[in-house]
N, C-alpha and C positions, 0 to 999 in steps of 0.2 A: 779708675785706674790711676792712681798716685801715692803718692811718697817714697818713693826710693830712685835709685838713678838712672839715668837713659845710656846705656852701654853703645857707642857706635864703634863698630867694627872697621877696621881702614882708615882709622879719622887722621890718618895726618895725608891720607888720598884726595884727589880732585873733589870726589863728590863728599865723601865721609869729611873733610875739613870743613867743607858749607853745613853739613847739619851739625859739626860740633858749631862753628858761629853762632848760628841762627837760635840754637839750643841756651849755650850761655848768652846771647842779648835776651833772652826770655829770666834770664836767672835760674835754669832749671839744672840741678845736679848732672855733672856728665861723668861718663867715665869713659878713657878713651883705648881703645883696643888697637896695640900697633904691633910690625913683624920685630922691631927692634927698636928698645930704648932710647927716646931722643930728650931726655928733660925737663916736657913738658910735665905740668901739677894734672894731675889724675889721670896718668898712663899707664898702663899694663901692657907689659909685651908679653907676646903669645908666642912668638918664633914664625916657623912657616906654619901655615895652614893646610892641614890634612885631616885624616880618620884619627889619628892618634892627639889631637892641639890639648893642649889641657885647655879650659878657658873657665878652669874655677876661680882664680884669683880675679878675673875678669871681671863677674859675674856674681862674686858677692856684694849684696844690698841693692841688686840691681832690677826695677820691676818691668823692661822695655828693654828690648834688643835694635837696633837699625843696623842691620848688616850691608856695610857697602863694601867691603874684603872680597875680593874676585880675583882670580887670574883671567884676565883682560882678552879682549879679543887681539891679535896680532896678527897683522900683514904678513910678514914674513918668519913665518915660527917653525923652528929649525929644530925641535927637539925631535926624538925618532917616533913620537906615538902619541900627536896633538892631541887627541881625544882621552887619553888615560888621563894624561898632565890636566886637562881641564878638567877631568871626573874627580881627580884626587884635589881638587882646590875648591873648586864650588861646587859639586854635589859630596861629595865625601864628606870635608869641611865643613861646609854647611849643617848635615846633620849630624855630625857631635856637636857641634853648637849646641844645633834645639835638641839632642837630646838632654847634653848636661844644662841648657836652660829652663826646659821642664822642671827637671831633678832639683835645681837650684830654686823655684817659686816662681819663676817669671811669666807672668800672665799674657804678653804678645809680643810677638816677632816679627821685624817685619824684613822680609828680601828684597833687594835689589835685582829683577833677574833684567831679561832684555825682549825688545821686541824682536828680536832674531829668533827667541822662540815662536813667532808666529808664522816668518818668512824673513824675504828678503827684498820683494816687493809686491805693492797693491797694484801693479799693471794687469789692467782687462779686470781691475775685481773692486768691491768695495775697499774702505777703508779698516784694517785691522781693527778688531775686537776681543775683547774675553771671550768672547761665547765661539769664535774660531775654531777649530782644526789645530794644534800645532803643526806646527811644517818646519823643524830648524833644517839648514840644509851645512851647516857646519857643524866642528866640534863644539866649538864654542860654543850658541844656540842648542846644541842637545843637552849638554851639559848642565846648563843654566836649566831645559826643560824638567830634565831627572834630578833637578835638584828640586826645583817645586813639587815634583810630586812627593819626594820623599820627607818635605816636610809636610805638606798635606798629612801624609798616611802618620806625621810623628803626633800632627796635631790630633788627628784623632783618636788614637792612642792615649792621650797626657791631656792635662787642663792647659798647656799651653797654645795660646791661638797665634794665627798664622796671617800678615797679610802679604801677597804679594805685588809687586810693580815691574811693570814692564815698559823701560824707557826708551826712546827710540834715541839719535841721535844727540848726544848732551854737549853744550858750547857752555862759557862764560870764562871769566877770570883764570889763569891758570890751566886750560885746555891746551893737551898738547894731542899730538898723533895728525888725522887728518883735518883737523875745523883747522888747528894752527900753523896746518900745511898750507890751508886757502887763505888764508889771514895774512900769511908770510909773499905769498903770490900779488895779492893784493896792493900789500904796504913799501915792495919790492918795485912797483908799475909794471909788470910782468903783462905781456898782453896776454889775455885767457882764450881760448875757443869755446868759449862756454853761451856765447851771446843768443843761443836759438836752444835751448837746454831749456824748457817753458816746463817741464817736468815739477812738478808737488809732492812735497816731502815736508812730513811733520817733526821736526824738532823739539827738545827741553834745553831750556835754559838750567843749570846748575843749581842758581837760587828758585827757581821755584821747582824741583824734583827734590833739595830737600825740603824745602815748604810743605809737598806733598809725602813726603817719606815721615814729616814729624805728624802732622794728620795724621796719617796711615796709624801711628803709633799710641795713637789716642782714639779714636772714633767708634763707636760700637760697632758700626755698620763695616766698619773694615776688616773685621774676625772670618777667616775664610774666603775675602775676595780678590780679584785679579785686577787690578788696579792698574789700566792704561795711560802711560803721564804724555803729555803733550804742551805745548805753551797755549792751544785752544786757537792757532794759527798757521796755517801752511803758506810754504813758498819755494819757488823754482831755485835751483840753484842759480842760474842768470840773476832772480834778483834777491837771492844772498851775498854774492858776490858784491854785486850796488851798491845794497845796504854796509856790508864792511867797508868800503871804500866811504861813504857816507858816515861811519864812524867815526871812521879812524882819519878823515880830510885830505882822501889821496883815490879820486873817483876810479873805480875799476876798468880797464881798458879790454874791453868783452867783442872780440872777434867774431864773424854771424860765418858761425865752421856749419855744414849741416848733422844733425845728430847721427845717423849712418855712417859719415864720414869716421866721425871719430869713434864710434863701436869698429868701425873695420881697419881703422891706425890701430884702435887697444887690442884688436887680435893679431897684426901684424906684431906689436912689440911685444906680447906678452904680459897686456894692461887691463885685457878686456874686462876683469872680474872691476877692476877699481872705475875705470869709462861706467860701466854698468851701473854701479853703487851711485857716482854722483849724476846719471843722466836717465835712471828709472825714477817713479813716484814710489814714496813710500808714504802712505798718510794714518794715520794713528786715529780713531771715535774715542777721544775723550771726554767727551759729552756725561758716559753714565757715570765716569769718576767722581766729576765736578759735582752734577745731582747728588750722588751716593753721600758723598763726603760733605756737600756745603762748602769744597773746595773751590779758589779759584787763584790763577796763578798773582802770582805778587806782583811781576814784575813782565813787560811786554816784551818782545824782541827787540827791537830798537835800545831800552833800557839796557839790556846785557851788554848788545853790543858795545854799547856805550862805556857800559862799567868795566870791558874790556881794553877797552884804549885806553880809559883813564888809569887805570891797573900797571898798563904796560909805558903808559909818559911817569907814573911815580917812580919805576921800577929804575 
C-alpha cells in the first residue's frame, strides 16, 4: 500500500496535528484536511462535516485516509438534541468520507473512534476489549459506535478496508479539556482530595495514538480490526496527579478525602458523573494490538509528561 498521499482528517486538531508531524518527519506525502483555510502548504478545507462534506478535492491522489475530525465529547453540551449533532458529525460524516473514498481508489481507512463505545468503566469487570459488547452509555459513544458500523458495512460493500481505534483517555502537548484541567490544579498547588483515588485507568499518550493510527494505516493485519490503543501502562489518578507534579517540578498536594466521601459531595453539587470519571478504573487489553500490529508505543508516560511541561516553559 504506497505511492500516493496519507489524507488526515482534523489535522490541524490535537491528535490529527501529531500524525501530520509524525507523518512529515517520515518524509511521507500528506495532505491535510481542515473545517477552514489556515495557510498551511497541503490544506483542503472541507467546511463543516456532515452527510453532504464534498471531500473530493481532499482526496485526490490520495491512497490512506486517518480520520481524526470528530465532534468531540463535551461536558456541558447545550445544543437541543446531543445525539443528532453527534450523528451528523461522526457517523454521518464519516461515511461520506468512506463512501467517496471508495469511489476515489483509496485502499484503507482508518477511524478514530473511542473507548466509550465499550463503556464507561471496567469496575467489577475485566479490562475492555474488541471482542466486548458495545455498551456506549452517551451520545457521543453511540455515535462514534454507528459510525463504525457504518463503515464496516461501507467496507464491505467497496475495496476499501477499514481499520478501527478506540482510544481511551488521550494527554500530551497541547491537551486541553479535563488532563489540562488536572495539570492546571497541579501547577496552581491547588491541594487535590484525590490522595486515596488508588483506582486504574488506562490512558494514550498523543504521540504514540498517532504512532498507532499510522500503523493502523499500513499493516495488513489492520484491514477489518478493532484496534484497542493504550500506552500498555495503567495508573490511579492519585498517582497521575504525582507523576504531573513530578513533571512539571511542583509536587502535587493530594488530600487522603475517602472515595465515598467525594462520590456523595459529586452528588450533593451536581458533580457526580465527573467524581465518577476520575475515581472509577477504566483499563483498556492492549495487548492484541501491540501482537496484531508488531506495534509498540514510542514513547512512556513519564516521556509525554515531560514533553508536556517542556511544551508549555517554550510557550
Amino acid at each position: 500500500m504506497s505511492g500516493g498521499a496519507t489524507l488526515v482528517t482534523g489535522a490541524n486538531g490535537f491528535v490529527g496535528a501529531e500524525v501530520v508531524r509524525q507523518l512529515r518527519a517520515e518524509g511521507v506525502p500528506v495532505r491535510l484536511a481542515v473545517r477552514n483555510a489556515t495557510g498551511a502548504a497541503d490544506e483542503v478545507a472541507v467546511g463543516d462535516i456532515g452527510a453532504d462534506t464534498d471531500w473530493g478535492a481532499a482526496l485526490a491522489g490520495v491512497d490512506r485516509v486517518i480520520h481524526c475530525a470528530a465532534r468531540v465529547h463535551q461536558m456541558d453540551d447545550r445544543v437541543a438534541d446531543p445525539l443528532a449533532a453527534f450523528r451528523s458529525v461522526n457517523r454521518d460524516g464519516s461515511a461520506a468520507l468512506a463512501r467517496q473514498a471508495a469511489a476515489a481508489g483509496v485502499t484503507r481507512l482508518v477511524f478514530l473512534s473511542s473507548i466509550k463505545v465499550n463503556g464507561e468503566t471496567t469496575s467489577g469487570r475485566p479490562p475492555f476489549s474488541a471482542d466486548d459488547s458495545p455498551a456506549p452509555q452517551d451520545p457521543y459513544g453511540q455515535s462514534k459506535w454507528e459510525a463504525e458500523q457504518v463503515l464496516h458495512a461501507i467496507a464491505g460493500e467497496t475495496a476499501l478496508e477499514v481499520a478501527i481505534i478506540r482510544p481511551p483517555l488521550v494527554y500530551g502537548p497541547g491537551v486541553r479539556a479535563n488532563f489540562a484541567r488536572m495539570v492546571s490544579w497541579v501547577a496552581r498547588g491547588r491541594p487535590l482530595p484525590f490522595g486515596l483515588c488508588a483506582n486504574q485507568r488506562s490512558l494514550v499518550a498523543v504521540t504514540n495514538l498517532a504512532s498507532l493510527a499510522i500503523a493502523a494505516s499500513r499493516h495488513p493485519a489492520a484491514a477489518g480490526a478493532t484496534l484497542m490503543a493504550s500506552d500498555g501502562e495503567s495508573v490511579s489518578v492519585r498517582d497521575l496527579l504525582a507523576r504531573i507534579g513530578t513533571a512539571y517540578g511542583r509536587p502535587a498536594r493530594l488530600l487522603p478525602v475517602p472515595v465515598a466521601l467525594l462520590r456523595l459531595l459529586g452528588s450533593l453539587t451536581g458533580q457526580r458523573a465527573a467524581i465518577d470519571r476520575l475515581c472509577d478504573p477504566l483499563l483498556v487489553e492492549g495487548g492484541p494490538t501491540r501482537q496484531l500490529l508488531g506495534w509498540h508505543a514510542p514513547v512512556t508516560m513519564a516521556d509525554e509528561l515531560a514533553n508536556m511541561a517542556a511544551a508549555e516553559r517554550r510557550a
